[in-house]
Residue, then its C-alpha position, 0 to 999 in steps of 0.5 A: x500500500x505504501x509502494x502505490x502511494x509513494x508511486x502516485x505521489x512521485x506522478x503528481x510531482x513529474x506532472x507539476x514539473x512537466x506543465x510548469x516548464x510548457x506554461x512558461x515555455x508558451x509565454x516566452x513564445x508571446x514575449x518573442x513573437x507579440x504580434x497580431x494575426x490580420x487578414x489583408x485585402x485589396x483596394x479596388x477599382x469598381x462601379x458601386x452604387x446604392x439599391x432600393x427595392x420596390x414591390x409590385x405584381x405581374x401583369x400580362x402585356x395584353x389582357x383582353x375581354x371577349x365580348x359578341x357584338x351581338x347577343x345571342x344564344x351559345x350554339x358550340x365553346x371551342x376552347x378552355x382555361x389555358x388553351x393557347x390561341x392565335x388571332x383570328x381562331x374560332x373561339x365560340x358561335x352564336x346560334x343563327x336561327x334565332x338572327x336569322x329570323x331578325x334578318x327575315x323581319x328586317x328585309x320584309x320591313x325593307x320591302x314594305x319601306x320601298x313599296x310604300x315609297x313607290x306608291x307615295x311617289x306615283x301618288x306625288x307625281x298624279x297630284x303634281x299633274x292634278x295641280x297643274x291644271x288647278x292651278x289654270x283653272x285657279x288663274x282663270x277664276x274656276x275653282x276656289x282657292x280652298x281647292x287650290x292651295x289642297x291641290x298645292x299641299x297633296x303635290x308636296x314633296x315632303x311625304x315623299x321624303x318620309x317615305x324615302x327616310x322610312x326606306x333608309x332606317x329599314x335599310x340600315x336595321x336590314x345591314x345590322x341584321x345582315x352584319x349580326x348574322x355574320x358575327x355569329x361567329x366569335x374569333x380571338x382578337x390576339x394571340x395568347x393564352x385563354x384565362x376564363x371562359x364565363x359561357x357553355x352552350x345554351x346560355x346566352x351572351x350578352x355585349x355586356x358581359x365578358x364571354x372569355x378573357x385572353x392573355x399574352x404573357x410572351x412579355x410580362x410587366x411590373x408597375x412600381x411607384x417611386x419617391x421624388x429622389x429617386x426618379x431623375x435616375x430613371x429611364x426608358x431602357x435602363x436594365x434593372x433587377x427583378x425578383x420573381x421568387x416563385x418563377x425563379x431563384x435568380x434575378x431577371x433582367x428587366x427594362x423599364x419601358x415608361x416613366x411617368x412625369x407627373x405623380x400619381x394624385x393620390x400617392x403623390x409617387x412616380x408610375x413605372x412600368x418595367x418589362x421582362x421577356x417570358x418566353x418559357x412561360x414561368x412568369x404569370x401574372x399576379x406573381x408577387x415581384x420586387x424590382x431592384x434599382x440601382x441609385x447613386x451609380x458612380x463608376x471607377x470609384x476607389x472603394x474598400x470593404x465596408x469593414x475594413x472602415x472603422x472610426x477613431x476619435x471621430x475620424x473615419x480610418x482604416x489600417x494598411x501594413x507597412x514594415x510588418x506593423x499596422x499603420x492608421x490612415x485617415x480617410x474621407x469617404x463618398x458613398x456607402x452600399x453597405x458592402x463597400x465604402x467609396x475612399x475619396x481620399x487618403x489612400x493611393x489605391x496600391x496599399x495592403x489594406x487590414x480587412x480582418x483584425x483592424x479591431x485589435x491594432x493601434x498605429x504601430x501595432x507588430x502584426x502577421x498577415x495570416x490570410x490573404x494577398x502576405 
């Protein structure tokens, strides 16, 4: 018993001696070396530029209401929700006999019009030639002037003259009946894609109510309305981001097609409508997007990682290497993304700038690059 106690005894002691000597071994290694382990990057050269971002939704470049010209009963519907149509395709027909019967009624009304015209121009023409010889016979003192002046009323033109405009009204009633037969027959007015169908066979359509809905989303459109700072940057034709989360996990390239001069009256904002191509069909209108917009663009500027900018006594510095130590530069800066601050002055663009670690150095401080361009 006593053997194993002197044994761990003379253990404890070598431990104690063993971990006295790598303490002490560990703070010599700090005296010597002393420095402070950074990252360092490089001073750019780069067009930078702030981002705002607006929301809106998706809408169609053509969005049209099917409607007959004339109403009718639904003989037969040609197409369904999603159908893809060209212009001119057969949509849906109205039955005929229905207008025919109108186009019956109009050409007897017609007909009856002409005759009635006839009739009152012979009759004009045999008071004309009646008048004629009254009138001689009222010269001559034979016949009274009551006669005379009847004589003058029956060989009047003006009946004839609504005659003839009975025969022009049931000729234009005739032409519409005419024209209804031929747009018994409902065709797309664009290419594009059925939306909604409101009809089935049997039913009647009106001109009032829309029959089908047709959509072109070969192109797709957002409208944004914009604050007063910002829409002097804005123009037809600038590319701009937008983003359809449920149509794509990466931006899309817009254009921003119109930009309204004068605001909305009731948001006092700026309307702007941004186009993008949909050739595959993945957008669709009523899909949630936010359009991003560059502002503040500025090209060739001098910038450095946000980061790497800190403040000190009130000054805006960073820290570059020089001789393995830490030198502070102040700096006067331009614009600020968030990721990079533009440098106006400063720095002459070549130095070996602290980009992690900056925190912990002062001007002077001996420091080791242990990450980026040694």
């Amino acid at each position: 018993m006593r053997k194993i106690i002197a044994y761990f005894l003379v253990m404890i002691t070598l431990i104690g001696l063993l971990s006295g000597c790598s303490e002490k071994q560990k703070k010599e290694e700090v005296k010597k070396d002393n420095y402070i382990p950074v990252e360092v990057g490089k001073i750019q050269t780069k067009t930078i530029s702030n981002e705002v971002t607006y929301s809106g939704k998706v809408h169609a470049d053509k969005d049209v209401l099917v409607m007959p010209k004339i109403m009718g009963k639904i003989s037969n519907v040609y197409v369904s929700v999603g159908d893809e149509v060209k212009k001119g395709e057969k949509l849906f027909t109205l039955d005929k006999e229905d207008i025919q019967k109108r186009v019956d009624q109009a050409k007897v009304a017609l007909d009856q019009a002409k005759a009635n015209y006839e009739m009152t121009k012979e009759k004009i023409e045999n008071a004309k030639t009646s008048f004629e010889r009254t009138k001689k016979l009222y010269e001559e003192g034979a016949v009274s002037k009551a006669q005379y002046e009847q004589a003058k009323v029956q060989a009047s033109d003006s009946s004839l003259e609504a005659a003839k405009g009975g025969v022009n009204q049931a000729q234009v009633q005739y032409d519409q009946a005419l024209d209804s037969l031929e747009n018994t027959s409902i065709e797309a007015p664009i290419s594009g894609k059925i939306a909604s169908v409101n009809i089935e066979a049997g039913e009647f359509a009106t001109t009032s109510q829309p029959s089908m809905t047709i959509v072109d989303t070969d192109k797709v459109y957002v409208q944004i309305n914009v604050t007063e700072n910002i829409i002097n940057e804005l123009f037809k034709g600038k590319g701009v981001k937008v983003d359809i989360e449920s149509a794509s996990s990466k931006d899309i390239l817009g254009k921003i097609h119109s930009v309204s001069p004068a605001p909305d009256s009731r948001t006092q904002m700026y309307p702007v409508k941004i186009y993008m191509e949909n050739d595959n069909g993945l957008i669709k209108p009523g899909m949630f997007a936010q359009v991003k917009l560059d502002t503040n663009i500025k090209n060739n500027a001098m910038v450095v990682k946000s980061e790497a900018v800190v403040e000190e006594n009130g000054e805006k510095v960073v820290f570059i290497i020089s001789d393995n130590k830490a030198k502070l530069k102040k700096v006067n800066i331009g614009l600020d993304t968030g990721e990079y601050i533009e440098i106006l002055g400063g720095l002459k663009g070549n130095e070996k700038l602290i980009i992690k670690g900056q925190n912990y150095v002062e001007d002077g401080s001996k420091v080791k690059v242990v990450r980026g361009d040694k």
